[in-house]
Each structure stands twice: as structure tokens, then as C-alpha cells.
C-alpha positions in Angstrom: -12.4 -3.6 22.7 -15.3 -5.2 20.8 -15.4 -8.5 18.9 -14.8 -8.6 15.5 -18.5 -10.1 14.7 -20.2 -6.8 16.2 -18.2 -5.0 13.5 -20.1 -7.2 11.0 -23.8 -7.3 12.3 -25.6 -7.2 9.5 -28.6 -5.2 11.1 -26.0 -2.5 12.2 -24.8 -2.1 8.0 -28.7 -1.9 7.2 -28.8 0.9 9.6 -26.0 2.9 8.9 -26.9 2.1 5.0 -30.2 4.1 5.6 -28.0 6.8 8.0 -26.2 7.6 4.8 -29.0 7.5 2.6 -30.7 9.8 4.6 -27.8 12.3 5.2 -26.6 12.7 1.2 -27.7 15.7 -0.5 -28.7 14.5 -3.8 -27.6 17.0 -5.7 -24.1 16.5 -5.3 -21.3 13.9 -5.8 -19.5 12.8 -2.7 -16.2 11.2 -3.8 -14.3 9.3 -1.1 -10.7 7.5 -1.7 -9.9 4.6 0.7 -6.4 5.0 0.2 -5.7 1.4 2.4 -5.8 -1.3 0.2 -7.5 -3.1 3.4 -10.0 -1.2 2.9 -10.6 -1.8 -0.8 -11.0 -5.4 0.0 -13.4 -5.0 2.6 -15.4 -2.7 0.7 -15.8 -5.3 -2.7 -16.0 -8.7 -0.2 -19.1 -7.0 2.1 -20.7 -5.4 -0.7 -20.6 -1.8 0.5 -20.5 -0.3 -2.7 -24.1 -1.8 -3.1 -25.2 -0.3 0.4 -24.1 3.4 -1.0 -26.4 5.3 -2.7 -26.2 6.2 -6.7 -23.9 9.2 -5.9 -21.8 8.1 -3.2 -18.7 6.5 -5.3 -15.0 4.9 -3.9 -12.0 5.6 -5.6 -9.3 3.4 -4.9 -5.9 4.5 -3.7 -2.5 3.2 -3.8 -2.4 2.1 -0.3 -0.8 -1.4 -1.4 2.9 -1.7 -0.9 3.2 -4.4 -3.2 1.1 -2.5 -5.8 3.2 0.4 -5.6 6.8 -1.1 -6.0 8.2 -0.2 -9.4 9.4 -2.6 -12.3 12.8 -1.5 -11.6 13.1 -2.7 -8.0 11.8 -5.9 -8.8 14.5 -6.3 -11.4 16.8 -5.3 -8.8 15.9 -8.2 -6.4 16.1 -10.9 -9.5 19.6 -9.5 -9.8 20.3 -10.1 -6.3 19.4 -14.0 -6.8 20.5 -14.6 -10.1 23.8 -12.6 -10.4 25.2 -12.0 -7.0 24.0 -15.6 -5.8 22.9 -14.7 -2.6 20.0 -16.1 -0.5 16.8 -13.8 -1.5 14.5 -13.9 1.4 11.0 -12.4 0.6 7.4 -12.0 1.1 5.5 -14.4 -0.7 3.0 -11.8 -2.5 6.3 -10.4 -4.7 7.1 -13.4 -5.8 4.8 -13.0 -9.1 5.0 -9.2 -9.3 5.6 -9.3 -13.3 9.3 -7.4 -13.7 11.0 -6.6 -17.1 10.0 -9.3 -19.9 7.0 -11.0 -17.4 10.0 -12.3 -15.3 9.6 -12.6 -11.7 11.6 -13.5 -8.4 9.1 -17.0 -9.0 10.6 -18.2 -12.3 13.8 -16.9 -11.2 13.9 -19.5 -8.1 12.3 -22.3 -10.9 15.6 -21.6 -12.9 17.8 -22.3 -9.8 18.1 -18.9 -7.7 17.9 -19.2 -4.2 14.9 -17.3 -3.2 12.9 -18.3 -0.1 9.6 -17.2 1.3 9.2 -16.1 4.9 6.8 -15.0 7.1 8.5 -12.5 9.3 11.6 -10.7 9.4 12.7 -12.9 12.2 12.4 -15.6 9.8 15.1 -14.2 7.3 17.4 -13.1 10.0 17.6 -17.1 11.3 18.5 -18.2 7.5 21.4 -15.9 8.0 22.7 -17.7 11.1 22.2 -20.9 10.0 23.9 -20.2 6.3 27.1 -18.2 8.0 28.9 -18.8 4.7 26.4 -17.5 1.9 25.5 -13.4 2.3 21.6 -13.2 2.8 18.9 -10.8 1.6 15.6 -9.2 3.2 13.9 -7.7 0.2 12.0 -5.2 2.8 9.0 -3.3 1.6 5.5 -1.8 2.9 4.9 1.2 4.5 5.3 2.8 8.0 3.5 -0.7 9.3 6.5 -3.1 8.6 9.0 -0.7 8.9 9.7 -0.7 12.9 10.3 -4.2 12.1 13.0 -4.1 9.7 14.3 -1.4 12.1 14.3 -4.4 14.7 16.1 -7.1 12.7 18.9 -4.7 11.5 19.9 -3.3 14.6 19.7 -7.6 15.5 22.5 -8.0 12.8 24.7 -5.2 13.8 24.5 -6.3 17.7 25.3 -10.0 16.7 28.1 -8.8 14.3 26.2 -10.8 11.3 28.3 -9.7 8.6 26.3 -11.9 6.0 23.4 -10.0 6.5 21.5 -6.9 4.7 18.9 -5.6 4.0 17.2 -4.2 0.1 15.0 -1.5 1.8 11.9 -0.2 0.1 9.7 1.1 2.7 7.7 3.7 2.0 5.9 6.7 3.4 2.0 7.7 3.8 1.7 11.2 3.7 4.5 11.8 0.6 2.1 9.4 -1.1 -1.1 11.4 0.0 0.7 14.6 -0.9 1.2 13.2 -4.2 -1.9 12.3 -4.8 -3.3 16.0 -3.9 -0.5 17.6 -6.3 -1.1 15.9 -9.3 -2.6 18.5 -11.9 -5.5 17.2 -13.4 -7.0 17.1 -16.8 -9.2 19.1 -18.5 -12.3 17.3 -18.9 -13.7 15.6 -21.4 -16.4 12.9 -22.7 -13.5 10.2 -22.6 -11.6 11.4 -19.7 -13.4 13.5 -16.7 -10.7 15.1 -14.2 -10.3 13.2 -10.9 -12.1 14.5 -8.1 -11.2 13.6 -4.8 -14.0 14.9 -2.3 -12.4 13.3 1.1 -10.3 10.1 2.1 -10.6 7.2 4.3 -7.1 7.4 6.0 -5.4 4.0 6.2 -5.8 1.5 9.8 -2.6 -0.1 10.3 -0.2 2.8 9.3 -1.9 5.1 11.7 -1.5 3.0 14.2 2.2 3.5 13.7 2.1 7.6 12.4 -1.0 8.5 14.3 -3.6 10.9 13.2 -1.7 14.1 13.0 0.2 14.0 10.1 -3.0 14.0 8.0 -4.1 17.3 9.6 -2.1 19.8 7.2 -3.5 17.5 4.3 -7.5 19.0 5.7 -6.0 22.2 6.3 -3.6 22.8 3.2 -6.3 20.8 0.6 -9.7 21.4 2.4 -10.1 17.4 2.2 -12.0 15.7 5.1 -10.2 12.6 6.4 -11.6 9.9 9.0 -8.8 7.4 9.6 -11.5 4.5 9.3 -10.6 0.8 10.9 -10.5 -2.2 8.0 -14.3 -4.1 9.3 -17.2 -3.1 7.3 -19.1 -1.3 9.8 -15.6 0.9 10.4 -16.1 1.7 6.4 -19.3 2.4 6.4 -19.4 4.6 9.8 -16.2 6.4 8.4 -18.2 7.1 4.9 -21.1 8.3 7.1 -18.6 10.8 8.8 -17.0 11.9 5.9 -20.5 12.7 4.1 -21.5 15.2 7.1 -18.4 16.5 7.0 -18.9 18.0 3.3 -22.4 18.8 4.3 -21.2 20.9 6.5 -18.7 22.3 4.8 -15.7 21.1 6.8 -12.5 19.8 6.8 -11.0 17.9 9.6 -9.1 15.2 10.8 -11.5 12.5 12.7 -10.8 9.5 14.0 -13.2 6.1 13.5 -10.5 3.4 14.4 -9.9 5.0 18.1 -9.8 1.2 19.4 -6.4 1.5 17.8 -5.2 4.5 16.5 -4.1 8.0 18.6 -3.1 11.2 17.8 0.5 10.3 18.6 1.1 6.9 17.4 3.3 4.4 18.5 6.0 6.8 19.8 8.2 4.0 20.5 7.9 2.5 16.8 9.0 5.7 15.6 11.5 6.4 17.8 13.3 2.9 16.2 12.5 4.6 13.0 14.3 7.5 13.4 17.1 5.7 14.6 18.1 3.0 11.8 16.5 4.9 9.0 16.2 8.4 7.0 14.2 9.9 4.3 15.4 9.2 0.5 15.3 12.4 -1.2 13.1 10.5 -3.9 11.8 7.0 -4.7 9.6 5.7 -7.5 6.4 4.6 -6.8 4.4 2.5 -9.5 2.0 5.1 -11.0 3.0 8.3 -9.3 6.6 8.6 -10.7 9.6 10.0 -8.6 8.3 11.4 -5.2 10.3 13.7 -2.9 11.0 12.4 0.8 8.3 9.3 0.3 10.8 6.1 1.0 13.1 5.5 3.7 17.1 3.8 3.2 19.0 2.9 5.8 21.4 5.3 8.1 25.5 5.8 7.7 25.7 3.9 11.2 23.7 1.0 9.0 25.4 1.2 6.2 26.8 -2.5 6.7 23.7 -4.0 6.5 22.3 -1.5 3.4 22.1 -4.4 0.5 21.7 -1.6 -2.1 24.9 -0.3 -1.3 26.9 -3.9 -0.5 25.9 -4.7 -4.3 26.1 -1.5 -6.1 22.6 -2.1 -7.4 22.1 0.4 -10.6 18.2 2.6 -10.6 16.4 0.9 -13.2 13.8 2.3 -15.2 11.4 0.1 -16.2 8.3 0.0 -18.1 5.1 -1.8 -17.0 3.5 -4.3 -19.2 1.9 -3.1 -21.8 -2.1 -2.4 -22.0 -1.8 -3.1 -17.7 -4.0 -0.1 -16.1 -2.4 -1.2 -12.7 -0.2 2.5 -12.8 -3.5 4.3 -13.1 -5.8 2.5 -10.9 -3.2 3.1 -8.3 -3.2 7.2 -9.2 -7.4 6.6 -8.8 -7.9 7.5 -12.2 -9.2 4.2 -13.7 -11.1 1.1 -11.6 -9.9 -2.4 -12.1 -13.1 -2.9 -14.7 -11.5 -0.4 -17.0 -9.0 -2.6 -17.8 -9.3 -4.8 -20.8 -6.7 -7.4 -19.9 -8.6 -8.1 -16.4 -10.0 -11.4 -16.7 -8.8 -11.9 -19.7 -5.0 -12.2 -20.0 -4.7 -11.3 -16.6 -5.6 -13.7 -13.7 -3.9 -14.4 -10.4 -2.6 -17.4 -11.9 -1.5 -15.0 -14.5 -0.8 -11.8 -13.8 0.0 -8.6 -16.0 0.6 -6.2 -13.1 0.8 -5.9 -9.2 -2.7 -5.3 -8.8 -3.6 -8.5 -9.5 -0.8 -10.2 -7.4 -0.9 -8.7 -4.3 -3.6 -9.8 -1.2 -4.6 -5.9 -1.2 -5.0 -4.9 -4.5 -7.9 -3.8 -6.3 -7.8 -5.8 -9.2 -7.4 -8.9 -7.0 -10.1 -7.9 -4.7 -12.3 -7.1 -8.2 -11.7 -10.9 -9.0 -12.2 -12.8 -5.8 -15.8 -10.8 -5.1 -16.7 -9.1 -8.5 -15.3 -11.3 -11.7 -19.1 -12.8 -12.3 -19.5 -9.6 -13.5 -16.7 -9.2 -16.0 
């Protein structure tokens, strides 16, 4: 394991910078989605962008679990707090996700609801303890990162008999997202709107910890896409860019693996295994900008169902629509960057925003306005 600083040497980026420039063909486009928003961030804070040469481009992905969360569920979390009354326990990034009418779970705990931040899922399970007489609320979201966790803190309830406990589950999977991404049928082009072309992907750091690297490989197989499963430091990014480029200069298609310091081809067997037992596979789930996806979220098992707030409180699937003129739905699809969008840094601000993107500590428009906005 190496420090975190020799992952940032700046004579190391200047190298690998001129590896890359030296390896691209010039005569051809090399396309690569980071589909972690981790990686998005790192990419527009160390300026990699700038290191790449003319035809080396990023596309983002929708590898933020905030980003991806639909209006609907956000409405369904307000209703929690404001018209079943219980104690709302979230993640402080959704608490100014804009939901129907620019409401949020923020103005709803300004108008009296009793929402409360936390930093763990420990966190919420001890306000359920302490308030045995009001029912309590995770709202639970991300992907297969902060999943075994929620896994944890439910099987916590059940063992403690914590009957004023449960959980609003939206965790979400990786590869039903990837798969999506890789189905969508494309446009024809034109002079306003070229087809999306996705040349290979930088697989996400912290899920693959969790998944491993081997339920990307039918992805290379199925779709010919290269993947490197590239670690969040700028020097990861950058090696992981370097590997993909050979890869289609070759004319491969393969499953590598940059972030080996963390990442195997099994995963954490364990976290799954935890998985597996307190959760199963939705048979579909909105996502914000890809629509209904088979198989891509998780809900919780009939030996769970006690602690399965969706259920407790009959919450109704709402269809929602975003805010209007907010590109957040097709940034997240890749199709658009967070420039295209004519309400960023105008309308929209983090103190202000129209969409997720903007909210959330991985999305693109919100790393476009901490490290690019002088240029808006």
C-alpha cells in the first residue's frame, strides 16, 4: 500500500500525460466514460481533462447514487416526515435533492417534519432506541458500497426486536446500470445531436471493491468495450486512461484491473454473502435519466419484511417529472456535459439547485462548479 501523495506526484501526471500522448493514434476518437462519480471529481479538481490530448474526451456516467434517485422517491421520503410523522433519518446530500414543486426533505424539516441527518447507519439505528415510542426511518440509498451496511443494521433491528424500526431501501445495482447504458438505442446523427459513442469505461473504485472485477467481464465480451476498474487518485485516472487507450489500439476488449491495492476478482465475499441474505433483486426500479430498469435495485427479503418501510406505509410509485430546462437526466445518460446546461450557473447553484447534479458531493455539475465555473 502506497501513500496517497505518490498517487499525486506531479512529475508522475507529466509522465503518464506524455505516455498517452505518445500512444493515441491521431486519427481516431477514444471515448472513455468514468462511470464513478469519484472519478468525475477527480478528473475536473486535478485538471486531467487538460493533460489529455485534443481527441481523448470523458463522458460522464451516472455513477452518483444521489444523482440517480428519481423525483418520485424523494416525494416518497417527504411523505414519510410530513404525513406519517415519523423520524426521517438521512444522508445529508438528499436533503436538497429538488422533489415535486422544488420541495425537498430540507424545507420539509423548516416547516416542522422531523428529519435528521446522520452520518452512518449506526447513527439512525441509536435514534431508534432512544425514541422507543416514535417509528423511525433510514432513507437507504447508493449502490453495492453502502449496501452491506444497511444489510448490517437491519438484521441489528430484527435481533434486538426493534419494532419501531425500518428501513426506505433504494440501493441500487452497477452492472443493470452499465447494461443500460450499453442498450440504449442511439440516435441518428445530426449537426445538433451526434449519437453517443462510448469507446471503453473506467469501472467504478469503491463498488468493485464490494462486486469485484468479474461482473464487468460479459460487458467486454457481450459489447466489445474495454474496462479498467481504475482507483479514484489522479494518477489511478490517468494510468487507467493510458490502459484503456492501448487496449483499442490493439483492438481488444478486456477486463483489467488498475485499483489492485483494493479491488479482486472476487470481491468482498463476505459483504455479499450479507447481501444475499437480507436483500433480493426488484424486478424494476427507476433510475433518474435511464427510466425503469430490470433487476437494477435491491428491496428487502419476506424474512425482512418487518423492517421494509415501503411496505409498513403502503408508500404509492410516484411518477414524477424533473424540473424543467434541468439537463441533470441527460448528463447522467452521458449525452450532454454539465456546460450544456443553460440553467448551470445561472438559476442553478449549490445554494440553489434545479437538479441532483448539482446537490450531490459526486456529481458532475457540482464538480463543474467547485473547479470549472470561472469558465461559465
Amino acid at each position: 500500500m502506497k501513500y496517497i501523495s505518490e498517487f499525486r506526484e506531479h512529475t508522475l501526471a507529466l509522465q503518464l500525460a506524455n505516455a498517452i500522448a505518445q500512444t493515441v493514434n491521431p486519427e481516431r476518437q477514444y471515448r472513455l466514460m468514468e462511470f464513478c462519480g469519484g472519478h468525475t471529481h477527480a478528473i475536473f479538481r486535478y485538471g486531467i481533462q487538460d493533460l489529455m490530448p485534443d481527441n481523448v474526451e470523458f463522458i460522464h456516467g451516472p455513477g452518483c447514487p444521489v444523482c440517480v434517485l428519481p423525483t418520485g422517491r424523494i416525494d416518497n421520503a417527504i411523505q414519510l416526515a410530513e404525513q406519517h410523522g415519523v423520524i426521517l433519518c438521512t444522508y445529508a446530500d438528499l436533503m436538497r435533492v429538488p422533489a415535486t414543486g422544488r420541495h425537498s426533505l430540507l424545507k420539509a424539516k423548516a416547516n416542522g417534519g422531523d428529519i435528521r441527518m446522520v452520518y452512518s447507519t449506526q447513527d439512525a439505528l441509536k435514534i431508534a432506541r432512544d425514541n422507543p415510542a416514535r417509528q423511525v426511518v433510514f432513507f437507504a440509498i447508493g449502490f453495492e458500497t453502502t449496501t452491506p451496511p444497511t444489510a448490517v443494521i437491519i438484521r441489528q433491528a430484527q435481533a434486538e426486536r426493534l419494532d419501531n424500526f425500518s428501513v426506505f431501501c433504494n440501493h441500487v445495482l452497477t452492472p443493470a446500470a452499465m447494461q443500460a447504458i450499453l442498450d440504449v438505442p442511439r440516435p441518428a446523427a445530426s449537426a445538433h445531436a451526434p449519437p453517443l459513442l462510448i469507446d471503453a469505461f473506467l469501472g467504478p473504485s469503491h463498488v468493485s471493491t464490494v462486486i469485484g472485477s468479474q461482473p464487468y467481464e460479459r460487458f467486454a465480451e457481450q459489447y466489445a468495450k474495454p474496462i479498467v476498474i481504475a482507483g479514484f487518485e489522479p494518477l489511478d485516472v490517468m494510468q487507467s486512461a493510458l490502459m484503456l487507450i492501448r487496449q483499442l489500439n490493439e483492438g481488444r476488449h478486456e477486463v483489467e484491473n488498475e485499483y489492485r491495492r483494493a479491488v479482486t476478482p472476487q470481491g468482498n465475499l463476505k459483504a455479499q454473502a450479507l447481501m444475499r441474505e437480507v436483500f433480493e433483486v426488484r424486478p424494476y426500479f427507476e433510475w433518474r435519466g435511464l427510466g425503469l430498469i430490470a433487476d437494477s435495485a435491491l428491496t428487502l427479503k419476506a424474512d425482512y419484511a418487518d423492517f421494509d418501510a415501503e411496505r409498513h406505509f403502503n408508500l404509492p410509485a410516484i411518477q414524477a417529472a424533473d424540473t424543467k430546462g434541468c439537463e441533470c437526466p441527460a448528463i447522467l445518460r452521458g449525452v450532454k456535459k454539465p456546460q450544456d446546461c443553460k440553467l448551470l450557473g445561472t438559476v442553478c447553484t449549490p445554494e440553489n439547485p434545479m437538479g441532483s447534479c448539482m446537490v450531490s458531493s459526486e456529481g458532475a455539475c457540482a464538480a463543474y462548479w467547485s473547479y470549472r465555473r470561472n469558465s461559465l
